[in-house]
C-alpha positions in Angstrom: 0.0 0.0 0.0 1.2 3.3 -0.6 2.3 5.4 2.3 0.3 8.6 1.6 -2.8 6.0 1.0 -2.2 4.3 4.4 -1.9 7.7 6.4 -5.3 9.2 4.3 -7.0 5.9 5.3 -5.6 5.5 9.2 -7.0 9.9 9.1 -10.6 8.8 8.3 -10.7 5.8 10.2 -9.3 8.0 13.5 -12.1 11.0 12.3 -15.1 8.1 11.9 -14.3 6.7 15.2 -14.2 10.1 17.0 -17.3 11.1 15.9 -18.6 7.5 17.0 -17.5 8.4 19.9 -19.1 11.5 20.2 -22.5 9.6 19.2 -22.2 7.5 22.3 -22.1 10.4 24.9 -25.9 11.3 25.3 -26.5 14.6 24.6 -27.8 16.2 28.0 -32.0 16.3 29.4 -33.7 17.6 32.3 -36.3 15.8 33.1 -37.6 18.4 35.8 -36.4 21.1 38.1 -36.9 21.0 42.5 -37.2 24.2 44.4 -35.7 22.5 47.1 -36.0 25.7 49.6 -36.7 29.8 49.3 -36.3 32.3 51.9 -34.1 35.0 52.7 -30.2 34.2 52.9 -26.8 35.6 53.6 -24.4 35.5 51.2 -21.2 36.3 50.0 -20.0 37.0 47.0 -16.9 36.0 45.2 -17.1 38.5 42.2 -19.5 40.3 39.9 -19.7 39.9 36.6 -21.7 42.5 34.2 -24.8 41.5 32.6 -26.5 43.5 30.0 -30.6 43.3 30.6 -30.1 42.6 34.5 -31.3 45.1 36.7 -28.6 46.4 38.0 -26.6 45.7 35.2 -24.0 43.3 37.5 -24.9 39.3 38.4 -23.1 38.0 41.7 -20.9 34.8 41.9 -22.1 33.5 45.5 -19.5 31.3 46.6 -21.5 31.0 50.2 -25.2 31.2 50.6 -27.0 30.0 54.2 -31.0 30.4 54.4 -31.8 32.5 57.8 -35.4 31.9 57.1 -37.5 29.9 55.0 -40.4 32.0 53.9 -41.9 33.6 50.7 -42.6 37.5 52.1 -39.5 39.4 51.8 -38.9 42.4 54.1 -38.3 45.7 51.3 -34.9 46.7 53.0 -32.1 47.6 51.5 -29.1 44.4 51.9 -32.0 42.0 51.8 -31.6 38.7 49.5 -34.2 36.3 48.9 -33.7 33.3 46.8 -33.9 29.7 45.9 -31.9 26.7 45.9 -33.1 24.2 43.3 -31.6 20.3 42.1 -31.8 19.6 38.3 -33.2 16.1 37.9 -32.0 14.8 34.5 -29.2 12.7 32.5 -26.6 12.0 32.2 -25.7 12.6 35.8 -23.2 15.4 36.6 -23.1 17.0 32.8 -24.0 20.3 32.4 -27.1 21.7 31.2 -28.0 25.3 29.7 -30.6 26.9 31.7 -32.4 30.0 31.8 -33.1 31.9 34.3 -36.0 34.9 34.4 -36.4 37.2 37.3 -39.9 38.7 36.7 -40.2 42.3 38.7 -43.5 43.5 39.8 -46.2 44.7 37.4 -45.0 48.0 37.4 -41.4 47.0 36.9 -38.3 48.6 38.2 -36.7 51.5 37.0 -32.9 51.0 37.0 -31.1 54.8 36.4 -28.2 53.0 34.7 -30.2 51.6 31.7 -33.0 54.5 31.5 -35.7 52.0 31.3 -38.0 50.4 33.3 -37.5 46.6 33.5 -40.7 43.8 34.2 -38.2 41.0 34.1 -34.4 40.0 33.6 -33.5 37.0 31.0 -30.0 35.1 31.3 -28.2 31.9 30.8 -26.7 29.7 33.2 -24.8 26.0 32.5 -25.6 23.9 36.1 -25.4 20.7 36.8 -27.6 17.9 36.4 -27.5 15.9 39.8 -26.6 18.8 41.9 -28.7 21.4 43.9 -27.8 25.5 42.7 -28.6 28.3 44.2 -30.6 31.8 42.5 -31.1 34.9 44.5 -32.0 38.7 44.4 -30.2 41.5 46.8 -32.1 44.2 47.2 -29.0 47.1 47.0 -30.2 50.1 45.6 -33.2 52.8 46.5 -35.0 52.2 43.1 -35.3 48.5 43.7 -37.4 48.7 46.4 -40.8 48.0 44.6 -43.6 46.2 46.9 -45.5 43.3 44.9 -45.0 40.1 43.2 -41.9 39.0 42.2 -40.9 35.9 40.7 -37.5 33.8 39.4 -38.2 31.4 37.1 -35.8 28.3 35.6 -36.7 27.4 31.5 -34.9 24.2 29.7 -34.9 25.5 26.2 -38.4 26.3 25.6 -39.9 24.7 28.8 -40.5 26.4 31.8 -39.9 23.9 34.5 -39.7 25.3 38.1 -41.1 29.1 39.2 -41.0 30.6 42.6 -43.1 33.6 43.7 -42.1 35.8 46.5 -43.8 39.0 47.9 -41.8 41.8 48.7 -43.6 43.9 51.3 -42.9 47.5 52.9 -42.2 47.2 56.7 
């Protein structure tokens, strides 16, 4: 056999094989999402990254989060952060998944300075971890935040929406 025939042939057996390969690795599914709790926590954060659509314009990297209460009224005072913490049920266990996460503001929105707009809910993209419980929270840090009514965070898996939590900010 010729050599540059044997090294063409041993390229597109290699190139077949990988993408064999590649067939074999199920492509990731979630099945369902858990709110496993909701409340108001303490957190802190490890950085902040910008966002464009957020309110706020910045999304915190918690690397610590503790719940002080479990409860779905949230106190409207500046420094408060209510959340979830959620477990994606799905396979193959321990790949990653793209979620999306929607924080929906009260009817009347919030009006963030920064952005000159008023904003009725927040849209961004997270990769978690099937098999593992996450964590999604809002802190309450600025003046113009403080907006009484419902508010919402929801988790969607491509076009499904498969876990929402509503909370009820309320003036003290």
């Amino acid at each position: 056999m010729n050599r540059t025939l044997g090294i063409s042939l041993a390229a597109v057996l290699l190139a077949l094989y990988a993408s064999a390969s590649r067939a074999d690795v199920a492509a990731p599914k979630v099945d369902k999402i858990e709110i496993v709790e909701a409340g108001i926590y303490k957190v802190e954060v490890a950085s902040r990254e910008r966002v464009d659509g957020l309110a706020g314009g910045k999304l915190s990297i918690v690397k610590n989060s503790t719940l002080l209460k479990a409860t779905t009224t949230i106190p409207m005072k500046i420094g408060t952060t209510f959340g979830i913490r959620y477990k994606v049920i799905g396979s193959p266990d321990g790949s990653k998944a793209e979620l999306k996460i929607v924080t929906n503001y009260p009817k009347e929105g919030v009006r963030d300075p920064g952005q000159k707009r008023t904003l009725y809910a927040s849209t961004y993209p997270v990769n978690k971890t099937i098999g593992l419980v996450t964590y999604k929270s809002y802190t309450l840090e600025e003046g113009w935040e403080l907006v009484p009514g419902r508010w919402s965070f929801e988790v969607w898996y491509g076009d499904k929406k498969m876990a929402e939590q509503e909370f009820t900010i309320v003036a003290q």
